[in-house]
Structure formats: C-alpha cells, structure tokens
C-alpha positions, 0 to 999 in steps of 0.5 A: 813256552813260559810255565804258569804259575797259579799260586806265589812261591818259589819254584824249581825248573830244571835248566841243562846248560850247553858246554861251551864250544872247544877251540880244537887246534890242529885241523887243516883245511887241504885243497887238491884236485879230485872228482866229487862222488854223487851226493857228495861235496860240490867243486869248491865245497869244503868237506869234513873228515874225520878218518882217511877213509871218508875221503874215497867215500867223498871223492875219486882220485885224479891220476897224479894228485896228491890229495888222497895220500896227503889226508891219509898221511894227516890222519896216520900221523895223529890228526883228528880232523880236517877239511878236504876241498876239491880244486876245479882242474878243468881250465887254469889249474892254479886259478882252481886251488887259488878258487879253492882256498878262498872257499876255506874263508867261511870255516871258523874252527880250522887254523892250518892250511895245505895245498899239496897238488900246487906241486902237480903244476908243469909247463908244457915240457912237463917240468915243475912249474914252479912260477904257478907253484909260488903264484899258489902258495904266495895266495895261500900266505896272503889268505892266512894273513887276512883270515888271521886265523889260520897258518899256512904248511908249505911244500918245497918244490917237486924233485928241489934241491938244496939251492932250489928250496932256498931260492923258493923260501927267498921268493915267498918272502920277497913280495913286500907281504907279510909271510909269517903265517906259515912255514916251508918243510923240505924235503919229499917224503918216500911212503911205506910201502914204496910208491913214489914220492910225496909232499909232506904236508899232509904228514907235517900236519898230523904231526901239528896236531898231534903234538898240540893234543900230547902237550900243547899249542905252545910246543914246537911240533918238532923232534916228533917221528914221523909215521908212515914213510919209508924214506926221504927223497934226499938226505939232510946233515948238518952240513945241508941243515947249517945252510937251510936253517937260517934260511927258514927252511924247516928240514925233515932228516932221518936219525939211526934208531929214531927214525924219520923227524920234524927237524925245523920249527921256523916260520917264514918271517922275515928279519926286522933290522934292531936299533944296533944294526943287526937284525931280530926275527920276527915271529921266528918260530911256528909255536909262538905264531900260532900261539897268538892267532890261536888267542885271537880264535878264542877271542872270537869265538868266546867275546862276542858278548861284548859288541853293543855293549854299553862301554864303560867301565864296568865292560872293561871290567868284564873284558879283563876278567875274562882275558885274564882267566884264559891267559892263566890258563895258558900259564899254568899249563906252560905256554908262557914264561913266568912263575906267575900271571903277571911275569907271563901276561897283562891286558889293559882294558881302561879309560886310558887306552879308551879316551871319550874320542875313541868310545864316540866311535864304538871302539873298545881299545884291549892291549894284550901283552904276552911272554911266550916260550921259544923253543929249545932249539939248540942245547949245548953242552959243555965237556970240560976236561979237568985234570983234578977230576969232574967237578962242580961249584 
C-alpha cells in the first residue's frame, strides 16, 4: 500500500533489491526406475536434490537399477544439484524413461540429461536390448534438441566392446537429426568398494559440474579424476582410443599414479562436408556446444524485459548493451578467443537486420557472433636432436 504523504518535500524509503537470478550450470536431470516413497514425488514428477542421501529419502531402490549409484556417483564427483525422476516400469519400460524425460520439459534451471537404466533394457533371452536402448537415447537427443537448453550424457551399451560402442555412436548419428547436443562416454565403471559395474553418467556428470564451478563452462571437463571407482570394465590405450577418438566416442582410461580420468571431450556432431572436399566438424567439442546453449539460457532467463516492447531503436540500443555487457564477461574470463571484446564477439541488433517488413510482424532479429576456445586436445611436443647443443632462435 502507498505511503501517505501530507506535506511537499522529499522523502526517503528504504527499497531491498532482489539479486538477479544465478544461471547454475551443471545440474543434471537423471531418469530411472525407483519406487516413490509416501509423500514423496509421483512417477514422472522431477525431484530436487542436493545431496546423495535424499534420493533414498525420496525413493526405494528397484533390484537392478542404476538410478540410486548414478546420483551418488554425480554428488561424489563434485556435483551440487540435480533433479531425479522416477520412469514407470510397469508396461513397456522404454516407453517409461521416454515418458520421463518428457516430464524434464518444464524445468528451466537444468542443462544436462542422463538416463542410465536405458541400460537395464533386455530381450527376453536377457540380453542388452540394445534396439530399446538406442530407440531411448535417440529420444533423449531429440528432447535436447527442441529444448535447446540442455546436453544429453550417454552411456555406451552394457558389457560393449570396442566395435560394439562404435557401431552405436554410428547409429545415433545415423537418423537424419541433429546429435549434437550430446556425447558418448565408454566404458563401464567398477565402483569402490566393488559391487558390479555401473554406466558412468552419473560420475560423468559430477565431474561437468565440477569443472564448470573450478574454471568455467568453456573448459573441456576432460583430464579430471574420476572419484569413487575402483576400476574400469575394460582398459583403453592408445591403440583402442586411436579408433574411437575420431569416432566421437569420449574414453574413460586409467593412467599410472593419476588415477581413472575423462579422456574425450567430443560431441556426437557429425561431419559437414567443406568447399574442398574434405570434411569439418560440427560442434566437435562438448565445451563449445554447451558454451553456446548456456548463452541461449541466459538470453531466456535474463531478456524477457524485451518482448512487447516498442521496437525501435532505442530497444536495439538496449538489447546490445546488454548482450555486450555478459558476452565481456565471458571474455574477461577466458571463454573466448581474443585480447579484447571486439576480436572475441559481436552482436548486431540494427535497422539493417531488422528491415519495416520484419518489425510488421513483431520480430526482433539479433546476430550474435562468437569466437570460442577448443580445447588442447593434442599437445605435441617437439625433441630436436642437435649435434652443437639445445638451442633456441
């Protein structure tokens, strides 16, 4: 209710500002099959967590599922929070996780994806059923891709070998869609202490987030340990990683005295055939494609101001200044190339991308263009034997 004022003057009221809200990276949404505990979360109701143990105060563990040891294995490996959903097994079990991760649609401060028990998926002979296991994962890159918002962790399939997890990244990115919004880890992981074996989305995921806190989104979460596992089903090399590398399949590999590490930071994008003939990758590494839908979740969260506004110029003025202002933020930090804003970024909001016809339909047209950082992937160093001594011109 407004104060009143009896006698002209100036008066001083004291106004506490809300913060701005915090785009948070590196929260997953996981989907699996568990028993929602009374006066907990309905079948396909999303749950917030921020520790392990508040899944088993959500949840009962169904005999076989992953779901329980994948949210451990986030939280264990640096992650903060995520979001749980529990998939319905009763009848068609894919059709479940599929119903599942519909229900992550609605969320708007998550950006990672997981489905481990699409590897809990058998035929009748008990074998991987890994028809259902790519039909799911094949619906969860197309829910990343209308989202635009989110990037999918996927899991290569139970007991896969080298051949096995190819012939699987081939036919995720194989159907005519677009797949980038995601990446393929390989292979299992052994837990401490040993109990089987599990997918490593879960560990894959904490580790996204813990990179993003200690540096930043633009980092590869690559060449970080990873916590909590004993060992791996199967032990990549070179020679393993040489044929599985250019395939976009991310390697998890074990190193003398650095222990068990991310060793892959690819996306499933295809290759895009160049003017010469040979090919170019298209959003080839996970940074730089989650660099650019993390912009896109901050255009959404913080430009709403903008829709119904008169647009003219002063708008466009409005609408750089404050792209321009985040984007130099990134820049300072290190996420793109460049000693200055303009070799690392522009935006064009003008009367030349936003001609009378376009304004008639109340569109705002904004071209964004960044130069983003890949990452290190190979460092080669070069020994030079010379006869008069090391040297250096």
């Amino acid at each position: 209710m407004a104060e009143i004022y009896k006698s002209p003057g100036v008066y001083r009221q004291e106004v506490f500002l809300k913060p701005p809200p915090v785009l948070q990276t590196g929260v997953p949404g996981f989907v699996g099959f568990a028993v929602p505990l009374p006066g907990g979360p309905a079948i396909n109701q999303p749950v917030a967590l921020n520790r392990k143990e508040e899944f088993s105060a959500q949840f009962s563990s169904l005999t076989g599922s992953y779901f329980a040891d994948v949210v451990a294995g986030f939280f264990d490996n640096g992650g903060i929070r995520c979001y749980a959903v529990a998939a319905n097994a009763a009848t068609d079990p894919a059709r479940g996780l599929v119903d599942a991760v519909a229900a992550l649609a609605p969320l708007d401060d998550m950006d990672l994806v997981a489905v481990p028990d699409a590897a809990t998926l058998q035929t009748p002979d008990k074998l991987p059923d890994t028809e259902s296991i790519l039909h799911v994962q094949s619906e969860v890159l197309k829910h990343c891709a209308e989202q635009g918002n989110r990037f999918a962790i996927l899991d290569s399939w139970p007991g896969a070998g080298v051949d096995d997890v190819i012939d699987q990244c081939r036919q995720l990115t194989g159907d005519g869609q677009e797949p980038v919004n995601g990446a393929l880890y390989y292979p299992w992981l052994i837990p401490a202490p040993p109990g089987g074996r599990m997918p490593p989305c879960g560990h894959v995921a904490g580790i996204y987030a813990r990179s993003d806190v200690k540096t930043g989104i633009f980092k590869a979460p690559a060449n970080e340990e990873i916590l909590g596992v004993l060992d791996l089903e199967i032990q990549i090399d070179n020679n393993i990683q040489d044929k599985l590398n250019p395939e976009r399949v991310n390697c998890l590999r074990a190193f003398p005295g650095r222990g068990i590490r991310v060793w892959g930071a690819r996306t499933l994008g295809r290759s895009l055939a160049d003017d010469d003939g040979s090919t170019i990758p298209e959003w080839l590494y996970v940074n730089v494609r989650r660099l650019f839908l993390t912009l896109r979740r901050w255009i959404d969260l913080q430009m709403g101001w903008a829709t119904f506004e008169p647009n003219d110029f002063h708008l466009w003025v409005r609408i750089v200044r404050e792209l321009t202002t985040f984007l130099t933020r990134l820049q300072r930090d290190g996420a793109l190339q460049g000693t200055t804003p303009t070799e690392a970024f522009y935006v064009k909001c003008d009367a030349e991308n936003n001609p009378p016809e376009l304004r008639d339909l109340g569109q705002v047209m904004i071209e964004i263009g960044l130069a983003p950082l890949a990452p290190g992937e190979f460092i080669v160093v070069r020994v030079v034997r010379s006869a008069g001594g090391a040297s250096q011109d």
